[in-house]
Every structure is written in C-alpha cells, then in structure tokens.
C-alpha distance (Angstrom), angle and dihedral (degrees) to the residues before:
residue distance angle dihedral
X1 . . .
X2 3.56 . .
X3 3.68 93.2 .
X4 4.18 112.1 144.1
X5 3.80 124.1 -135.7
X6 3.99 103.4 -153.6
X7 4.33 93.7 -157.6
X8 3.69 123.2 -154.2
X9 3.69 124.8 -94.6
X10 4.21 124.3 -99.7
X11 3.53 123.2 -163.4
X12 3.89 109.1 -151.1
X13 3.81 115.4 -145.2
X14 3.82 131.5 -155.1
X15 3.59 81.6 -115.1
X16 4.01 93.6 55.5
X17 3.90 92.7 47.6
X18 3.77 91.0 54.5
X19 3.17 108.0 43.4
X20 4.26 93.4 48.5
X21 3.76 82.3 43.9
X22 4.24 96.8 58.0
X23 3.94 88.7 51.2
X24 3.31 99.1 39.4
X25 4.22 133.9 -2.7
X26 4.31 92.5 32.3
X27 3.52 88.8 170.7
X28 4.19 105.5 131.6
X29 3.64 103.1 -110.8
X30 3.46 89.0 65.5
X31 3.76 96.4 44.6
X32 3.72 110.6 37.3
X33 3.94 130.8 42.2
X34 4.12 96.0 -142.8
X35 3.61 95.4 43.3
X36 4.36 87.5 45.7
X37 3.97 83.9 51.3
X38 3.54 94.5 50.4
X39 3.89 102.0 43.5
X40 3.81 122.3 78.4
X41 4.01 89.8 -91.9
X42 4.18 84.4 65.5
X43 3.68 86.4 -148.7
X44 3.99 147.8 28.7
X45 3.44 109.5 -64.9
X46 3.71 135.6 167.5
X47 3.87 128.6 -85.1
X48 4.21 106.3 -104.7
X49 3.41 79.5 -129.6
X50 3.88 94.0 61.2
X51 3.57 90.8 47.9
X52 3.66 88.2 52.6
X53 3.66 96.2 49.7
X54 4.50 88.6 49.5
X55 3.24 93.6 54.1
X56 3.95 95.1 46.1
X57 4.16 68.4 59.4
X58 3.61 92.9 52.9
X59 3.18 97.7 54.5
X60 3.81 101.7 31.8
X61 4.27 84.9 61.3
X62 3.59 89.4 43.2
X63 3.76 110.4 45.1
X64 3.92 117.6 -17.5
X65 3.69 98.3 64.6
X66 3.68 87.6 47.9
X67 4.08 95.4 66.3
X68 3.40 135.0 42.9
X69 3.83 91.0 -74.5
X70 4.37 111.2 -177.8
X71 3.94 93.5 176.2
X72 3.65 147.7 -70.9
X73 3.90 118.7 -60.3
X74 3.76 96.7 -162.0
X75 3.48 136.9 -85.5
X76 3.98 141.0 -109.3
X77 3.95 139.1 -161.9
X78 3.86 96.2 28.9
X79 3.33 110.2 178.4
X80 3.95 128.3 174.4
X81 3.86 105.1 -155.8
X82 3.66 109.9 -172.4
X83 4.29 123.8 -11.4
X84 3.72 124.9 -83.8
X85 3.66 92.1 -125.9
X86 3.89 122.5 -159.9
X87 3.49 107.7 -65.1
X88 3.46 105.4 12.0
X89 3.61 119.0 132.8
X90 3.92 121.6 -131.3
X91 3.74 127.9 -141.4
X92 3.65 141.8 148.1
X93 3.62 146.9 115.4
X94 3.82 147.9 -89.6
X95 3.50 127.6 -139.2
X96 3.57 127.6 -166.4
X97 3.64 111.8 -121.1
X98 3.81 109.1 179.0
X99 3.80 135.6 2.0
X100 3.87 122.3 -168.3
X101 4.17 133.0 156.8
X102 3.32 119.6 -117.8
X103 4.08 115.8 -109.5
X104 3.94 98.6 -135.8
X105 3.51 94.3 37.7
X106 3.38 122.1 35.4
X107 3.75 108.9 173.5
X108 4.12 80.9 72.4
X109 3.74 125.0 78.5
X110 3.99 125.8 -168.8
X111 3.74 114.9 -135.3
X112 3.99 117.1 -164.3
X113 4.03 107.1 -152.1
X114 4.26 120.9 -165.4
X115 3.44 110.9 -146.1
X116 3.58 124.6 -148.3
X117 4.14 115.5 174.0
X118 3.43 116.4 176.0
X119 4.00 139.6 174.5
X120 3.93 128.8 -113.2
X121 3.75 88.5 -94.3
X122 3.79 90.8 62.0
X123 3.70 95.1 -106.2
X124 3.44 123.4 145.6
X125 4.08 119.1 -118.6
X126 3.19 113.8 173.0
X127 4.07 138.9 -15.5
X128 4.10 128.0 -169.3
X129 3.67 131.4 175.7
X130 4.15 102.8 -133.0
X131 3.68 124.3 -163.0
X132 4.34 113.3 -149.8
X133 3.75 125.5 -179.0
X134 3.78 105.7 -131.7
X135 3.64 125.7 174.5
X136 3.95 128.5 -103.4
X137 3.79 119.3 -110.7
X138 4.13 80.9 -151.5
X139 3.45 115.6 32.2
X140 4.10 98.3 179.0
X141 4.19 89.2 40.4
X142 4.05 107.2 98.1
X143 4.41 93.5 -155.3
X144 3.85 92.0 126.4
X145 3.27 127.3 78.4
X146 4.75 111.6 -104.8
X147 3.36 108.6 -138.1
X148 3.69 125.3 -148.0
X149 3.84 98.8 -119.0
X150 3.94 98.4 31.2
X151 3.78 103.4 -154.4
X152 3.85 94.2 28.7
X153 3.58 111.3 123.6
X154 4.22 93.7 -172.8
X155 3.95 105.9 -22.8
X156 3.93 123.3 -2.4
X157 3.27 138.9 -54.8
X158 4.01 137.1 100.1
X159 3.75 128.4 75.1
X160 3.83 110.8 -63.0
C-alpha cells in the first residue's frame, strides 16, 4: 500500500469538450464559446464527468491494464476542484490506498486507488477514491487483510 501511480498527461481540446458534451453533458459551457465566457466558468471547460472518464484513462494506461484488472467496483468522495478548461492539460497520480481479499471468494482481491488529477499549473481538479476487483496471485494464501463485507467499498452492496 502506499505505492504512487504517476499517470500520463492529456491535453483536452475544444474539439474533445464538445464533442463529449453533445452526447452526453449538453449543458452550454461545454458547447459554445460565448455562452462558456459568459457563465461562471468564464470559458469552455470540460464536463466533470469527462474529466472523470480521462482519468479512468489515466489510470487504466498506467496501472489497471497492467494487473489482473476484473472491473471497477464503484467509487466514493468525487470531487471536481476547479474546471478543466479548453486546453488545459491533465496529469496526476494514483495511489493505492488499501488492498484486502474478498472472504467468499478468494481468488479476488479489492484494491482502493486515491486519485489526484491535476492541471499543468499544478492545480488540483479533481480526486476520487475507486474500488477494482483484481484477481489474487494466491488464492488459498490468507496475506491480505478479509474484510467484513467483501465487495463493500464504504457500506454494502456487491456480490461477496
């Protein structure tokens, strides 16, 4: 645990805001310029839900893809700090907070990753906690910790 994840950097485009926007955040400072300079943003800036979905990227090509990754779990204390304006660029890292084996099934392991995305000014963006199912290297070995609830990422729920 405590091991950090430095991710690689993204440059979001006008072009990148817009089009996530139209499918799926069509609010108008994320659409249109004038209407972006006129809101309380003062500019076009990126859906928190875009940002979200980059860094999922971020850390996907950085780390995920690399282990033995079964899926996401869900996530908790998502927080978007300040907007990912048109061309900013995103970085950050990921740092794994907590790893345990599930009770019931103990060929899977639940990793608990920090997120900390920043700009290229150093600002911070947004930051998440998310929860991914990976699988054990030793199912029958008992080195991580069993939790109670063995899918719960903060308080029940999943298939443990």
């Amino acid at each position: 645990m405590g091991e950090r994840i430095e991710f690689a950097a993204i440059t979001v485009t006008k072009e990148m805001i817009i089009e996530f926007a139209t499918e799926f955040d069509p609010f108008p400072f994320h659409l249109d310029e004038d209407a972006a300079r006129k809101s309380l943003l003062g500019g076009l800036a990126s859906s928190g839900w875009q940002t979200a979905g980059l860094s999922l990227r971020m850390v996907t090509d950085a780390f995920l893809s690399r282990v033995a990754s079964a899926g996401g779990l869900g996530f908790s204390d998502l927080k978007w700090k300040r907007p990912v304006m048109k061309g900013d660029t995103i970085s950050g890292s990921a740092t794994i907070a907590e790893l345990r084996r599930s009770r019931s099934h103990p060929q899977w392991g639940i990793v608990l990753v920090d997120f900390d995305v920043r700009n290229q000014k150093g600002q911070p963006v947004m930051s998440m906690r998310l929860a991914n199912l990976v699988e054990t290297r030793d199912p029958q070995a008992g080195t991580m910790q069993t939790p109670m609830q063995p899918y719960d990422v903060e308080h029940g729920g999943g298939a443990g």
